[in-house]
C-alpha positions in Angstrom: 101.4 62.7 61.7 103.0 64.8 64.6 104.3 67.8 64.4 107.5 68.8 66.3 108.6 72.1 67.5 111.2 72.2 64.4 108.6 71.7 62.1 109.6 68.1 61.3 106.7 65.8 60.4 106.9 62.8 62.2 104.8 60.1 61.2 103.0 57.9 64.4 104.4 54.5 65.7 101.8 51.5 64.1 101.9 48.1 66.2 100.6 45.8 63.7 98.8 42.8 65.4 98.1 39.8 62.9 95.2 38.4 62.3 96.1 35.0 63.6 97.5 36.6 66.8 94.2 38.0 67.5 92.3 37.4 70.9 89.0 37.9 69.8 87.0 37.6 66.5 83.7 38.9 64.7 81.4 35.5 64.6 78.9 35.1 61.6 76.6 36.9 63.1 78.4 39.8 64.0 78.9 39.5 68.1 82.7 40.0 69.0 84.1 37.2 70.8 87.1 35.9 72.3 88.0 32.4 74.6 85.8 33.3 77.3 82.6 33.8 74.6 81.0 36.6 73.3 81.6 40.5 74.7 79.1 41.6 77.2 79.8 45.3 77.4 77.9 47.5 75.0 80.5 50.4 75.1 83.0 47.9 74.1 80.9 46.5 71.4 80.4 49.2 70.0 83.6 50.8 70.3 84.9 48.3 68.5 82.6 48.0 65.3 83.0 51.7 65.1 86.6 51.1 64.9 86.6 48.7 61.8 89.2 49.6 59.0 90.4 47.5 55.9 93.2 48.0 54.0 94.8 45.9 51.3 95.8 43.2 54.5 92.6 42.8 55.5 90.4 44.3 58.4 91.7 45.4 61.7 90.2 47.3 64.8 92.8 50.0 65.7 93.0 52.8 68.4 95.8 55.7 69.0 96.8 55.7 72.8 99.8 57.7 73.3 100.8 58.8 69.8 101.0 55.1 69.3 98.6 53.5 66.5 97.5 49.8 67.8 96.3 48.0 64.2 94.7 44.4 65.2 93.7 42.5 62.2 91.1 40.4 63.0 89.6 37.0 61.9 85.4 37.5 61.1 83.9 33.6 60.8 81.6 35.6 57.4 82.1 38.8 56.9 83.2 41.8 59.3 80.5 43.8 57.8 76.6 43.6 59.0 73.4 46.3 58.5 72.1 46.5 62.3 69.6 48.7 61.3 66.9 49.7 58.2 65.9 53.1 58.1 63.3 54.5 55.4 64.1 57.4 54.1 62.0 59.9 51.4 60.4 55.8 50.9 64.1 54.5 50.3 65.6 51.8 52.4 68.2 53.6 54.4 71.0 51.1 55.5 73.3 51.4 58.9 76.0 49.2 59.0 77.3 47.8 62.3 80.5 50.5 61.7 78.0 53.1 61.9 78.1 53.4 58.1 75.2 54.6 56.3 74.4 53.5 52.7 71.8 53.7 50.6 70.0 50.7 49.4 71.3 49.1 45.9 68.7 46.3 45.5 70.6 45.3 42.2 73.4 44.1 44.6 71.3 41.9 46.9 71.4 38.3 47.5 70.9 35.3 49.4 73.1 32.9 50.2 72.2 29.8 52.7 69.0 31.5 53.5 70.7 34.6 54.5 70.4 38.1 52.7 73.9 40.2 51.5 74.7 43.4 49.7 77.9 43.7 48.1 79.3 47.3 48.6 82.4 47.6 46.0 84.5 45.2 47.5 82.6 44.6 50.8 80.2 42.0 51.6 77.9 43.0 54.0 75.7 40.7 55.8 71.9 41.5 57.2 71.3 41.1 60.7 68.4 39.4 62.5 66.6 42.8 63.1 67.1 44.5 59.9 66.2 41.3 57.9 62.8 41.9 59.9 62.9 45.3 59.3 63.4 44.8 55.4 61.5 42.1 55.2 57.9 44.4 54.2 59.6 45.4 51.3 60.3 41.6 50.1 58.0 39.2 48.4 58.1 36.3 46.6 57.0 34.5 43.5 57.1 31.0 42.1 60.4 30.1 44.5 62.2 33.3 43.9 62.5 36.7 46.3 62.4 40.3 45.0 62.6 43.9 46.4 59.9 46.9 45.5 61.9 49.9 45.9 60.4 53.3 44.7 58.0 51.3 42.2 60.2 49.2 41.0 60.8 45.7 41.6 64.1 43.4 41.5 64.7 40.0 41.8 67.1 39.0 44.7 70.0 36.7 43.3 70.9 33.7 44.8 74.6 33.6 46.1 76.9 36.7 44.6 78.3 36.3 41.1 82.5 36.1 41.1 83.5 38.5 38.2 
């Protein structure tokens, strides 16, 4: 909100960009993209994972230049969410998410779904990437065809595919 010199609040400009009027995308497995293939800049890349919102529309990237808010909603070929990186903390998996995002690990809410691993966060799917699946994967093991998680002592079995409620 701006603030004018009569003390009227002023609420910013928002140019809403839809989803299918995007130019670039999140592909499943989590590199930005657009017609000429995937983003090559790493201040880029990560400028704009830091940047993702959702809202009741979906998610969007935006960014404020000149008082003006610049909402692009944005198609993701999975999900728009991915943990980059594990970190163990006090002998707790520590999750970052590709937002920057840090969660704690809820292995009740893992699972696996075409031999990929997910946590659902509320309403947010969140997909593992290639390094933190390698990064979780000392704390996995598995038993007559199913996987499980030993966190703190205690172990859980991984689902497979999320349950609709």
């Amino acid at each position: 909100m701006t603030q004018h010199a009569d003390g009227a609040d002023k609420r910013p400009d928002v140019i809403v960009i839809p989803k299918e009027n995007a130019v670039f995308w999140l592909d499943a497995d989590g590199r930005w993209r657009n017609e000429d293939g995937p983003f090559r800049h790493k201040r880029i890349i990560r400028h704009f994972h830091a940047s993702i919102s959702k809202d009741e529309n979906g998610y969007f990237v935006s960014q404020t230049t000149d008082g003006i808010i610049e909402k692009v909603y944005f198609h993701h070929e999975d999900t728009a969410l991915f943990v980059v990186r594990m970190i163990s903390e006090n002998n707790r998996p520590l999750l970052v998410l590709n937002t920057g995002k840090q969660l704690s690990l809820s292995p009740e809410n893992l699972f696996v779904d075409h031999d990929r691993l997910y946590l659902i966060d509320g309403n947010d799917t969140i997909k593992f990437g290639e390094r933190a699946l390698f990064a979780i994967a000392e704390w996995i093991d598995s038993e007559n065809g199913r996987l499980y998680i030993r966190v703190n002592g205690d172990r859980y079995e991984i689902r497979e595919k999320a349950e609709k409620s």
